[in-house]
C-alpha positions, 0 to 999 in steps of 0.5 A: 892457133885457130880462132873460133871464127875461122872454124864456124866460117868452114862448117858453114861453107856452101861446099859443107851446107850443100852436103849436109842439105843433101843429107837431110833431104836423103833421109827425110825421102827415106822417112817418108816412105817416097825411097820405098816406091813399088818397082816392078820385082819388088815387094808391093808395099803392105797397106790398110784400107776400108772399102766403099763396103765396110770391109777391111783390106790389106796386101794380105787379103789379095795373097795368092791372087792378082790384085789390080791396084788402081789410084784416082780421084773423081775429079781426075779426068784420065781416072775417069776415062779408064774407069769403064775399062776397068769394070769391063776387066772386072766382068771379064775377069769373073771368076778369075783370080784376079781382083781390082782395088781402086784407091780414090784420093777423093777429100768428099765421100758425098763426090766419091760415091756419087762418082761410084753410082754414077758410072755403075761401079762394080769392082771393089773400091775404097777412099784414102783422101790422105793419099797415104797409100798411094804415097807409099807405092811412090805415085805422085800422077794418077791414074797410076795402076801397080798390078802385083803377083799372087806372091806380092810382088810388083809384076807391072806399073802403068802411070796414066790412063789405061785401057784395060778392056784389051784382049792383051792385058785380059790374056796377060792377067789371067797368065799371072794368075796361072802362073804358079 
């Protein structure tokens, strides 16, 4: 016969803590939304924001053409580094089906806008200071940039500062959107 103090030594064993540790982490990465991170061939995940403009954005509203999803923050030197590449895509991209919806992670919307009129932004920009977007396409490192086909799903994923003003990303986004 077993004594009960013999039992509770095997439940807490380093072996069985170790597991039961790993289970937890497991399912609280899974609850989170970080095992749901966007991959290119994926479904983009959905989302919900409110633009610099008042309006109402989802995954949704981009449904048939390419979306350009940009996270940064204004205090983030790379994001601030690509930005006029990305107005530059915006103007070159004219009356293309592609969009651009750059996320700020910024807490101050005083620093968010003045960032915005300071270097003459354009393109449709919205403010998530809880990060809930990003953190549901799995960014942890921004500038990250999730560039989503006209069906929703993940085509590319660029972590960094980019320079999308070349003629390659230019030719590569309208053949996306063409690409039907």
């Amino acid at each position: 016969m077993r004594n009960s103090g013999e039992a509770d030594c095997k439940l807490h064993s380093p072996r069985v803590r170790g597991l039961a540790l790993a289970v937890l982490f497991s399912a609280g990465l899974a609850l989170s939304g970080c095992a749901r991170s966007a991959r290119p061939g994926q479904r983009a995940p959905d989302f919900k924001v409110r633009t610099e403009r008042g309006q109402i954005r989802t995954l949704a509203s981009y449904r048939g053409r390419v979306l350009v999803l940009n996270f940064w923050a204004s205090w983030c030197p790379p994001c601030i580094a690509e930005t006029q590449s990305l107005e530059q895509l915006h103007q070159a991209l004219r009356g293309q089906p592609v969009s651009i919806l750059a996320i700020s992670q910024d807490q101050s919307r005083r620093a968010y806008r003045n960032f915005l009129r300071a270097e003459k932004v354009n393109f449709t920009t919205a403010r998530d200071p809880g990060a809930r977007i990003p953190h549901r396409y799995g960014t942890v490192k921004i500038p990250e940039t999730y560039i989503i086909a006209p069906d929703g799903r993940v085509a590319r994923k660029i972590v960094s500062a980019y320079d999308w003003s070349k003629p390659k990303m230019i030719r590569y986004l309208k053949g996306l959107a063409h690409s039907r």
